[in-house]
C-alpha positions, -999 to 999 in steps of 0.1 A, spaced: 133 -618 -540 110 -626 -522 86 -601 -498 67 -612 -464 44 -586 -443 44 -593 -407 11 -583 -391 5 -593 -349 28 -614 -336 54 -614 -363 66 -577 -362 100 -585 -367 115 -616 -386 142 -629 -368 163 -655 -391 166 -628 -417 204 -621 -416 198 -581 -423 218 -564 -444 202 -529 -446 172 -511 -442 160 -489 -462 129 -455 -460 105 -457 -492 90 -427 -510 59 -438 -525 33 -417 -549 6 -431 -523 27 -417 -488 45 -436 -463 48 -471 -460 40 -488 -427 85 -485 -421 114 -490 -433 120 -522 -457 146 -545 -439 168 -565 -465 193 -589 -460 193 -634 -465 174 -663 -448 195 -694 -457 214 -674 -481 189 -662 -501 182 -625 -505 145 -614 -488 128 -586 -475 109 -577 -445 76 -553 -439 60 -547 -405 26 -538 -416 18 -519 -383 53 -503 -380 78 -516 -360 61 -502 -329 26 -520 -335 10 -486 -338 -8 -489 -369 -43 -499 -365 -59 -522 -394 -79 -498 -409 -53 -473 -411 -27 -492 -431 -13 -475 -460 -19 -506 -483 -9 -490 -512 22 -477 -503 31 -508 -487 25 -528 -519 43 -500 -545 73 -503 -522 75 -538 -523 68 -536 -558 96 -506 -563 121 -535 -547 119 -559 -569 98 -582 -548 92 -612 -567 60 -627 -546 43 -616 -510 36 -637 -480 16 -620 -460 15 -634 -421 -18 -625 -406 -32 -637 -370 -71 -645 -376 -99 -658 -355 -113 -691 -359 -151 -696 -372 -147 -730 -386 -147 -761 -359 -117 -776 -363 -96 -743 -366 -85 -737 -326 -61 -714 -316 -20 -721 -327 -34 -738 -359 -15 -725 -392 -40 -722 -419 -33 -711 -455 -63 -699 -469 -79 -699 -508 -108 -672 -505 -118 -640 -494 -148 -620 -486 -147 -581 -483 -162 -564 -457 -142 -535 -453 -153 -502 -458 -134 -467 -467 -96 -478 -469 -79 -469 -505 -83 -498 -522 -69 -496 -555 -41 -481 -578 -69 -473 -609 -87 -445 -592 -93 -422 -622 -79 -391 -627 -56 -399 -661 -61 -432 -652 -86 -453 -675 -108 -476 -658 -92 -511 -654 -106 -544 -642 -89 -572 -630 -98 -604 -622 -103 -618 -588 -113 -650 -592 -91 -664 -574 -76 -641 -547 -42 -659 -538 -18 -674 -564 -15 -708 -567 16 -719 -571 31 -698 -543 6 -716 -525 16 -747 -534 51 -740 -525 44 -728 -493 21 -761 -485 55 -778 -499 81 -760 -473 57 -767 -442 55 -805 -454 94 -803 -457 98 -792 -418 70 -807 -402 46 -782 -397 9 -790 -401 -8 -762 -422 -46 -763 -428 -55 -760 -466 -82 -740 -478 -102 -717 -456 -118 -687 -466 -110 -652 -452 -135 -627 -437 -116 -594 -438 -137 -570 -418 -128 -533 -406 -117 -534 -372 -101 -523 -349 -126 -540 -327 -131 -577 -330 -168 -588 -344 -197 -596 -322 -209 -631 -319 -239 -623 -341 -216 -603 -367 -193 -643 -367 -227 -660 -370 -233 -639 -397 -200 -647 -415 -197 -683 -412 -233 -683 -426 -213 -665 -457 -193 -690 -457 -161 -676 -439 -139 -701 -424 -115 -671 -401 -117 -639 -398 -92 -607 -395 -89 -573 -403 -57 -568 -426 -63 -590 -458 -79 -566 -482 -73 -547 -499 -37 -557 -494 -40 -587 -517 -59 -570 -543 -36 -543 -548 -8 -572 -549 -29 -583 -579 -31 -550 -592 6 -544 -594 15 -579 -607 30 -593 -577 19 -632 -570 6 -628 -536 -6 -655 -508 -12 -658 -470 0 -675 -442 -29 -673 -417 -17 -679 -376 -56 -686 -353 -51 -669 -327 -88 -675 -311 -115 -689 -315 -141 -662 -330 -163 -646 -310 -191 -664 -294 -173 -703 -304 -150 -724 -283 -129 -705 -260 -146 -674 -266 -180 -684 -261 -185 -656 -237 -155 -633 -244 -122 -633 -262 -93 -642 -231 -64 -618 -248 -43 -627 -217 -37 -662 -236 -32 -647 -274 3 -637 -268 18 -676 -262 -2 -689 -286 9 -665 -313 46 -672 -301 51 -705 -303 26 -708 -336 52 -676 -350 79 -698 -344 63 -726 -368 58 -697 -393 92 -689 -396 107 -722 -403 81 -726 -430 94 -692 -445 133 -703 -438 121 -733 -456 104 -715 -482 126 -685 -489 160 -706 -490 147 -729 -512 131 -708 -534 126 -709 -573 125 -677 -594 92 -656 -591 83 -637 -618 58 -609 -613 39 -596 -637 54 -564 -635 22 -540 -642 34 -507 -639 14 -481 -615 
């Protein structure tokens, strides 16, 4: 069964035919809510605000882990995280949908992994390459199969938040070698890696990054909410597309 995270603009997922929702108890706290379940084109899937069903859960105080283990407690199969970023690249302008390959960290202080000592021995895993592939290749697939132009490989700057960057801060991740930016990608995605859980992104620009384009001279929020709509409303056929037609998932299954 397949998991997505909804993060601004997609706080609730509406062709998921819901069946019942259901309060977590993790080892790590609360989750962001309640886990809604039910069936999008008949197949079973399962639904995670990740700043509460009220949007009062700022970036940098997401319970990552507890969102992940509860997933992971579910059965989840794979993640598709849906994430609004800004755009640093030149041809990513607002409404595009972008699936991205890469990450850079620039986060600070959030609980980041499941191996933080105690009995725990130290673990390394590899993050070479942040998202899995083939659930990226099957959602490329489902937004071929409905139409809906998605931008392959970008790479994500995750920063803290919950302010947006400065225009020097963007020049100084596109000179990194970020492509958009946002505030919600790690550690999420490593602790999907950490748990076994094939994990990828569905990235919605909402603006262009501070100092480019549009917001040369300011970011215009008065315009992020239709853009996020209507480019939301792409998103979800690709994930009717996607989840309906889906192949069995099998996670690793690591055990935390």
């Amino acid at each position: 069964m397949l998991a997505i995270i909804g993060g601004s603009g997609l706080t609730t997922l509406s062709n998921l035919d819901v069946s019942h929702r259901e309060v977590v108890r993790t080892p790590y706290g609360e989750p962001s809510g309640a886990i809604v379940f039910g069936e999008i084109c008949g197949q079973p899937a399962m639904f995670l605000p990740r700043h509460g069903y009220g949007h009062t859960i700022p970036p940098h105080m997401v319970n990552y882990r507890a969102n992940i283990w509860a997933l992971h407690h579910h059965r989840a199969t794979g993640i598709i995280s849906v994430a609004s970023v800004g755009g640093i690249r030149a041809d990513l302008a607002p409404g595009d949908v972008v699936l991205p390959h890469q990450i850079i960290d620039y986060t600070w202080g959030r609980q980041a992994t499941f191996f933080d000592g105690g009995a725990t021995p130290v673990t390394h895993i590899d993050f070479t390459e942040p998202y899995d592939g083939l659930l990226r290749a099957r959602i490329a697939a489902a937004a071929t199969a409905v139409g809906v132009l998605i931008k392959d490989d970008a790479v994500y700057a995750a920063t803290q938040g919950p302010r947006l960057e400065t225009a020097a801060e963007i020049d100084r991740l596109e000179r990194d070698g970020a492509h958009v930016v946002g505030m919600t990608g790690m550690p999420e995605a490593v602790l999907a890696r950490e748990i076994g859980l094939p994990y990828a992104a569905i990235n919605v620009v909402a603006n262009h990054a501070a100092g480019r384009g549009s917001s040369a001279h300011g970011i215009h929020f008065e315009s992020l909410e239709h853009v996020l709509q209507e480019a939301m409303g792409r998103v979800r056929s690709v994930i009717e597309r996607l989840v309906g037609s889906q192949e069995a998932v099998q996670p690793l299954g690591m055990s935390v």
